[in-house]
Each structure stands twice: as C-alpha cells, then as structure tokens.
Backbone as a ProteinNet text record, in pm:
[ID]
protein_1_A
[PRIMARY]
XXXXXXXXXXXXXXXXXXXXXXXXXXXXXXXXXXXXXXXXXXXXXXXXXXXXXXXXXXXXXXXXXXXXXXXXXXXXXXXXXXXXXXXXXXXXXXXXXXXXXXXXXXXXXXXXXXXXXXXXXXXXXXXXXXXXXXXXXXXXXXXXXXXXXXXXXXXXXXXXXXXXX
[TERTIARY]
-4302.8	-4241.9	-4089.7	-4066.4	-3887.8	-3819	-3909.2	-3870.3	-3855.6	-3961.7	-3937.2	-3815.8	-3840.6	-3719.6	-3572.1	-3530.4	-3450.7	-3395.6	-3484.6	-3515.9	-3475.2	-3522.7	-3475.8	-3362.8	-3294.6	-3133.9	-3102.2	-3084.3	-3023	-2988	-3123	-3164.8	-3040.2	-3078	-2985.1	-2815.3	-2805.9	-2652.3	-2624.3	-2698.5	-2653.6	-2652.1	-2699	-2701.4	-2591	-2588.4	-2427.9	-2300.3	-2304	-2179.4	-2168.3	-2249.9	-2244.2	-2148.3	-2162.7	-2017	-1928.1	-1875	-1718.8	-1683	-1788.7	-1756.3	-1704.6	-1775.9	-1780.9	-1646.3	-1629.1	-1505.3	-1415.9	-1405.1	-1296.4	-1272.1	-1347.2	-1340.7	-1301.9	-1364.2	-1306	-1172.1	-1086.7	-1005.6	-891.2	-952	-844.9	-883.9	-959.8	-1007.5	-950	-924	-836.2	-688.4	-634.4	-519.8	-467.1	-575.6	-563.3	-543	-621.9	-650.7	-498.7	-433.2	-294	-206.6	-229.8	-124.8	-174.6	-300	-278.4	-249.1	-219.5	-184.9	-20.4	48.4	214.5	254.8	341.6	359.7	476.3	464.7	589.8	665.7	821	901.7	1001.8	1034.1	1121.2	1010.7	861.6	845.2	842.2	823	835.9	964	1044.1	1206.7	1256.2	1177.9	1211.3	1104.4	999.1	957	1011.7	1065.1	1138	1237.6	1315	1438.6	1399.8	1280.4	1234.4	1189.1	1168.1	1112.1	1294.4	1363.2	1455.2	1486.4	1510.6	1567.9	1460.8	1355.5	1308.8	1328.5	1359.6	1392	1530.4	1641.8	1774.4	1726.4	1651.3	1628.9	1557.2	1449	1402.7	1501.7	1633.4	1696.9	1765.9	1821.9	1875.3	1801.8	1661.8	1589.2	1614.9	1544.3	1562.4	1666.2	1810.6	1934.9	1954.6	1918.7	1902.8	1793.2	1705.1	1633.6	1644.7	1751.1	1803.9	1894.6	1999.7	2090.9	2049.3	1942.4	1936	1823.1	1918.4	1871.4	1723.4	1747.8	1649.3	1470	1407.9	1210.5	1189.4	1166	1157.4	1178.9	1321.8	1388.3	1372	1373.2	1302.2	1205.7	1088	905.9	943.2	1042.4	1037.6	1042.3	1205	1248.7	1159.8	1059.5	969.6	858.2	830.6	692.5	797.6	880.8	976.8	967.1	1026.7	1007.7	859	751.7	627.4	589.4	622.6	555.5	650.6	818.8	875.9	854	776.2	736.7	556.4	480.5	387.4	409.8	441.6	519	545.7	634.6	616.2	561.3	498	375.8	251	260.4	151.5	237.7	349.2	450.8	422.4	478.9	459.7	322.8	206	69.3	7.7	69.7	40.3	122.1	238.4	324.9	204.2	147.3	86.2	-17.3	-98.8	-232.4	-230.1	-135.6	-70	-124.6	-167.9	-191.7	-42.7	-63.5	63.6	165.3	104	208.3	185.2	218.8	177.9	55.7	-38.7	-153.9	-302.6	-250.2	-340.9	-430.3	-387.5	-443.8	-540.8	-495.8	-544.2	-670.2	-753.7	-853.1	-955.8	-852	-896.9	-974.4	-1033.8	-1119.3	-1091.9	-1146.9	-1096.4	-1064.3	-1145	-1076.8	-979.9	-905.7	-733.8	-800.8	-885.1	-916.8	-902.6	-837.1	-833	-737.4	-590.7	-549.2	-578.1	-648.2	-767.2	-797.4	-846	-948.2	-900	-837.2	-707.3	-680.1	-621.3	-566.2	-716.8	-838.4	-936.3	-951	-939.5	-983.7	-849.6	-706.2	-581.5	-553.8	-587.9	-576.4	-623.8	-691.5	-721.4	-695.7	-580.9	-528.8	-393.8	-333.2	-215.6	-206.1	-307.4	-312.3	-262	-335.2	-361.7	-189.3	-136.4	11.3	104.1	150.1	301.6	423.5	467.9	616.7	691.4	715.9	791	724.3	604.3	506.8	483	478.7	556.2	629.1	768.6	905.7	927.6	876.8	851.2	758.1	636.6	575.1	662	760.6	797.1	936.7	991.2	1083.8	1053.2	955.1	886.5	797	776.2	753.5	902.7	1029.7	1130.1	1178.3	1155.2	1197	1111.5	1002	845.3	859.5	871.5	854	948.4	1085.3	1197.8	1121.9	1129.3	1122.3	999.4	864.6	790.9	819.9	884.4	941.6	1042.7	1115.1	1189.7	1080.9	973.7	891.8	791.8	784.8	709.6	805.9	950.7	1038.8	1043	1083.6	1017.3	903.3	810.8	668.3	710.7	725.8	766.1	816.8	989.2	1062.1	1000.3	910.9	861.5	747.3	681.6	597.5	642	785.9	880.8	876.6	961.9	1025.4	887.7	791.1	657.2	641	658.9	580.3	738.3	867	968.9	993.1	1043.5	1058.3	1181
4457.7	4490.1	4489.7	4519.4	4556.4	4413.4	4323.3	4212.8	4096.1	4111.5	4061.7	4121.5	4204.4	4295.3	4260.6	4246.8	4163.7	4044.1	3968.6	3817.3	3818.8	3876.6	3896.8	3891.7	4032.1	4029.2	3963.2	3899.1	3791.9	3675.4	3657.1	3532.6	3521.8	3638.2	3725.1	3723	3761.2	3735.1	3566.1	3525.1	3384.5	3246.1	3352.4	3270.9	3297.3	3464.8	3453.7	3417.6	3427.4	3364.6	3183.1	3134.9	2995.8	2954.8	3020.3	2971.3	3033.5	3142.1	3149.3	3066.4	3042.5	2919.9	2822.5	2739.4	2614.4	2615.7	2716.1	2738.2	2721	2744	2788.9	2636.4	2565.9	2456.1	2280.7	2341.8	2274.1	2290	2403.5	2394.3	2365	2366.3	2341.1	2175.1	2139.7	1977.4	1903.6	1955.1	1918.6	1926.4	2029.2	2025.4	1896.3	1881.5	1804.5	1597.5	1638.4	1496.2	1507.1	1601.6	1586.3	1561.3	1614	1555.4	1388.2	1406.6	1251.9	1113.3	1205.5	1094.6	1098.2	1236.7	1216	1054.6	968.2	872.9	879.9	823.5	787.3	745	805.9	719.2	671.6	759.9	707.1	570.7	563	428.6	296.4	353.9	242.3	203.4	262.8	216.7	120.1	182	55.2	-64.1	-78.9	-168.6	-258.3	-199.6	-293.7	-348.2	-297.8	-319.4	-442.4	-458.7	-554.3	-673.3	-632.8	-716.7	-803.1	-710.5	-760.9	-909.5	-831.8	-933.1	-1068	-1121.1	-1188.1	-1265.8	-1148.9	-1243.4	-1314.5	-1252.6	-1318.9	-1444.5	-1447.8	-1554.3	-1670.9	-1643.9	-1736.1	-1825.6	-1726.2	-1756.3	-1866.7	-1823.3	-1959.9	-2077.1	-2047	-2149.9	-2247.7	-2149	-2281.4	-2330.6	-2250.8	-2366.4	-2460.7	-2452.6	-2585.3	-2690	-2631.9	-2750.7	-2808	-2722	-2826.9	-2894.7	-2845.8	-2967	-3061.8	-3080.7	-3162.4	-3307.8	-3450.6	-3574.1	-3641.3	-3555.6	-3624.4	-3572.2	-3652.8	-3617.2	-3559.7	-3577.1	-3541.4	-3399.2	-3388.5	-3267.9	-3158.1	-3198.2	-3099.2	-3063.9	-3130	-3114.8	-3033.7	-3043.9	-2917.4	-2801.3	-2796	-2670.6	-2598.9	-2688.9	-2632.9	-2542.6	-2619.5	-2535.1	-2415.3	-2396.5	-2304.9	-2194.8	-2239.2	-2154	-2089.4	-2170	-2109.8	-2020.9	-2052.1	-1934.1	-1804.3	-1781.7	-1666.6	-1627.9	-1696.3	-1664.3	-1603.5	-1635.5	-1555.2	-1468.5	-1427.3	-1301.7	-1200.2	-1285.4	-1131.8	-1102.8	-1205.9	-1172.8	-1050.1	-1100.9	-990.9	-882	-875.7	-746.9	-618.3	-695.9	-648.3	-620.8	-718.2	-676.3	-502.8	-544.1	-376.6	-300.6	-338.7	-195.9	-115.1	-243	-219.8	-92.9	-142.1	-112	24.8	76.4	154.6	317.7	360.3	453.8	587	610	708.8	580.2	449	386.6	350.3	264.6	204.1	204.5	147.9	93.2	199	332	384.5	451.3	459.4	513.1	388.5	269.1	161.4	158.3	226.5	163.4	29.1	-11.2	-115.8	-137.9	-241.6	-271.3	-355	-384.9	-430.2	-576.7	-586.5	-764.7	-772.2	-640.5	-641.1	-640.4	-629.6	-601.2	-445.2	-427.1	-318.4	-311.5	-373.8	-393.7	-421.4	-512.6	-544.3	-457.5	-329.6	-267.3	-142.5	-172	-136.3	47.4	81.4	299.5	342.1	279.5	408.7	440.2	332.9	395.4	463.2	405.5	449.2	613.6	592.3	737.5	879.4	920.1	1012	1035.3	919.8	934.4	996.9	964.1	932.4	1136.1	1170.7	1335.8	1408.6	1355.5	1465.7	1464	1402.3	1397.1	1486.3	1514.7	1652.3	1550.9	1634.9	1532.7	1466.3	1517.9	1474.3	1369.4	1347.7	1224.3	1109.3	1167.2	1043.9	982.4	1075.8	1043.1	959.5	1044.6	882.3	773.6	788.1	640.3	520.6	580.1	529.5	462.5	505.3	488	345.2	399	273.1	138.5	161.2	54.5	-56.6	44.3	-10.4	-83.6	-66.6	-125.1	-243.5	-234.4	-314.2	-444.2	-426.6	-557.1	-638.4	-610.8	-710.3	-844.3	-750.8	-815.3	-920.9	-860.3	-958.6	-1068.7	-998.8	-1123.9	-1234.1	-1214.6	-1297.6	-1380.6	-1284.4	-1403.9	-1485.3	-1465.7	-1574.9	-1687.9	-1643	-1756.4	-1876.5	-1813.5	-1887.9	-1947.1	-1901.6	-2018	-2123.8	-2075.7	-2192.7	-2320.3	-2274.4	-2340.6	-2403.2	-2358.4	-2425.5	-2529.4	-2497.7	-2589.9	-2721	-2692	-2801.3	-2919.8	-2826.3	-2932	-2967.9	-2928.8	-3017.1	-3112.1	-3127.2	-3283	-3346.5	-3333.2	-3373.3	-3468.2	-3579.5	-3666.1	-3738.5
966.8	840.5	852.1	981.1	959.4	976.8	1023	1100.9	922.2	886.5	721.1	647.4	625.3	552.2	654.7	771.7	826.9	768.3	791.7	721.2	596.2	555.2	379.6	342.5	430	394.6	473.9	570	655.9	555	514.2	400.9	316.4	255.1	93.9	149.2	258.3	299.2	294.1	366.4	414.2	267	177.5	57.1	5.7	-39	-88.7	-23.9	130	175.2	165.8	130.4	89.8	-26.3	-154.3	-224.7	-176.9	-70.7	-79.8	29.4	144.7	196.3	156.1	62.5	10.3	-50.8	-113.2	-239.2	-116.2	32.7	101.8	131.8	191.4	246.5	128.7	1.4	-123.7	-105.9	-100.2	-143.8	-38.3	97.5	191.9	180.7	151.9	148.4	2.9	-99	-178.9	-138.2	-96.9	-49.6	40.5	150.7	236.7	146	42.5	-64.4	-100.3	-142.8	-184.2	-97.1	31.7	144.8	191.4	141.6	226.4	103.2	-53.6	-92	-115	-53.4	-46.8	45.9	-14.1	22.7	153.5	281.7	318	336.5	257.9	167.6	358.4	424.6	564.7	616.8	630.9	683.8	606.9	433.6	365.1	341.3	371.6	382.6	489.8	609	750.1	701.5	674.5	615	536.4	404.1	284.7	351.2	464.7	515.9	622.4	676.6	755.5	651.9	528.9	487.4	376	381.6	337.1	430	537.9	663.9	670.6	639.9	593.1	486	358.1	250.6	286.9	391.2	417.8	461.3	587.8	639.1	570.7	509.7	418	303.6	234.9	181.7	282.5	402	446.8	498.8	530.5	548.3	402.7	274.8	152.4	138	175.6	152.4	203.1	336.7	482.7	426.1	341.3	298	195.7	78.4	-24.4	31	132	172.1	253.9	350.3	404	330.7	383	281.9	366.5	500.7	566.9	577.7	515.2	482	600	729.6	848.9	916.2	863.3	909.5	787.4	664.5	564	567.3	625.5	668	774.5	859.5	1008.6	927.1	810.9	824.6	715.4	644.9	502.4	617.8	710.4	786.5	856.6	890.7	944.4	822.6	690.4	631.3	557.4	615.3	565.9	661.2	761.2	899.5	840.1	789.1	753.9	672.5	556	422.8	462.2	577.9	584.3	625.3	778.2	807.6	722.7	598.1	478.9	390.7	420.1	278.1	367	467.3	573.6	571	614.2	556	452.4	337.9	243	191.4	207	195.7	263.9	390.2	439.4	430.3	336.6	298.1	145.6	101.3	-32.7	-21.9	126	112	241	273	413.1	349.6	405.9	416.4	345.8	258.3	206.8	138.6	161.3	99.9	-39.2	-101.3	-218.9	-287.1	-209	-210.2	-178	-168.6	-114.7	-181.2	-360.4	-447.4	-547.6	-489.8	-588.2	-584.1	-508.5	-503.2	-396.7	-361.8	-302	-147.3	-180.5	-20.2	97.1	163.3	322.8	280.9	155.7	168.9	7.6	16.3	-64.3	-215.8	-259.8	-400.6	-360.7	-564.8	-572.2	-713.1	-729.6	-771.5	-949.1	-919	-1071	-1131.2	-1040.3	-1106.8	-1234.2	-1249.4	-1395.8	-1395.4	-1481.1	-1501.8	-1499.8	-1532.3	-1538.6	-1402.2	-1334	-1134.6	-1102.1	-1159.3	-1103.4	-1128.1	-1288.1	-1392.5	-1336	-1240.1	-1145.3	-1036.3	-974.5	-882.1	-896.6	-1011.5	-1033.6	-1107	-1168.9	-1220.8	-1130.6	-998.4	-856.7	-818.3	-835	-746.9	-793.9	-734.9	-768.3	-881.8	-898.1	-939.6	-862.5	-727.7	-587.4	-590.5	-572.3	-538.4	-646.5	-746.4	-839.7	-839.1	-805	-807.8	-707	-598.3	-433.6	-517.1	-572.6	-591.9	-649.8	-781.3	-849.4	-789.1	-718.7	-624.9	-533	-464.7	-377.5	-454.8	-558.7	-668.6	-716.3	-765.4	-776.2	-671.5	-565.6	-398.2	-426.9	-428.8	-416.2	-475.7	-620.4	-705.2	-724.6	-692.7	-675.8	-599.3	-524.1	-347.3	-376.4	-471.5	-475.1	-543.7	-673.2	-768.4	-667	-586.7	-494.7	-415.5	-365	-223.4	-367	-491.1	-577.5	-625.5	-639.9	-640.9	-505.3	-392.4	-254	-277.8	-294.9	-281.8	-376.8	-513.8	-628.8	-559.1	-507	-466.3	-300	-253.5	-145.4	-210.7	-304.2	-306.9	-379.5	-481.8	-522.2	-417	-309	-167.3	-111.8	-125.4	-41.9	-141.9	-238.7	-320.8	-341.3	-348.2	-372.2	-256.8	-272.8	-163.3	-180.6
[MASK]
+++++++++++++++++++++++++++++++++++++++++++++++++++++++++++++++++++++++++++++++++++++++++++++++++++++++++++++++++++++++++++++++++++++++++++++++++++++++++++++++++++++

C-alpha cells in the first residue's frame, strides 16, 4: 500500500514539474533562436571588403579587354576574368546563405533555394528580430545589392566580349 501511494505522488510530482520544465527550456531555446538569428555585421564586413577587392580586379580585367584589338589575347583575359567573376559569385553566395548572415532567415536549402519562397516564409522571421537586428540586416542588405547589381553588369559585359569579335 505505501509503495502505491509512493508511486502516486512520485507520478503526481513528475507530472506537474513537466510544464515548468518545458516552459524553462522554451524559453532559454527561444532566446537562443534570437541569438542565432543576430547577424554578424564584423565578418560580413571582411567579406564585402574581399569581395570589393574582386570587384576592383574584375574591373581591370574588363578594361584590359575592351582595350585590347587582339581575339586571342581577349579569349585569355575573358577566361581570366571568369575564374574572378566566379570566385565572387561563390563569395558573395556564402555571404547570403552564412549563418548570422544574410541568408539565414530566407529559408533556404542546401541546393540555394530559398529566396523564391516570398514574406509569408520571411514574415516570421523578420517579427522575431530586435531593432538592432534589423538595423544590422538592413545595413548588410545596403552593402549587399550594390555589389550584386555591379557582378550582373560584369556578366552582361562578359558575355558581350564572348560573342563580339
């Protein structure tokens, strides 16, 4: 008899300490959802800055290939500038998709979808964030899309000089 009646309240305890558990571990596990979607703005800065130094170089690759008259030596320096123009496109791709960076709220999967999937998947990511974390997203967006709008001018202008003869 005492051994039931044990059991019982053992039982009866171990039930009610289950929600303040749960409640405890929710809420250090939300917290934790908010730190891991604070972005970081010091590595996406050495990034953009690497990826700048790219866009320099690419820039002088395309000038070397509008001035030069010779097919030969423009076919060297066009594949020259496609190997620097991948480089940052792989760059910038994993600045997108980086963990705390850009990309980390989009949604997206191992093979870079995510983007597509429009504000209703974004729209609950974007609630959870502080103002600081806005203020960094929005920050690192302004950095972001120049830079892309520049490496889509490059391809343009590279794929010009590949059919131009």
């Amino acid at each position: 008899m005492k051994k039931a009646i044990f059991t019982t309240v053992l039982s009866g305890v171990m039930f009610l300490s289950i929600p303040i558990f749960g409640h405890s571990a929710e809420t250090s596990n939300k917290s934790a959802q908010i730190e891991q979607l604070a972005p970081d703005v010091q590595d996406f800065d050495k990034q953009i800055a690497q990826a700048q130094q790219y866009m320099e170089k690419m820039q002088e690759q395309m000038d070397n290939i509008r001035e030069t008259q010779d097919p030969q030596m423009r076919q060297k320096l066009l594949q020259e500038h496609w190997v620097t123009m991948q480089k940052n496109m792989q760059l910038m791709h994993g600045m997108w998709r980086a963990e705390g960076g850009l990309g980390c709220c989009m949604g997206g999967d191992k093979r870079g979808h995510g983007m597509m999937r429009g504000w209703r998947h974004m729209g609950g990511h974007y609630s959870k964030l502080t103002p600081e974390q806005l203020q960094q997203r929005q920050y690192m967006m302004d950095q972001y899309l120049p830079m892309q709008q520049m490496m889509m001018q490059h391809m343009m202008e590279h794929q010009h000089y590949m059919w131009a003869k």
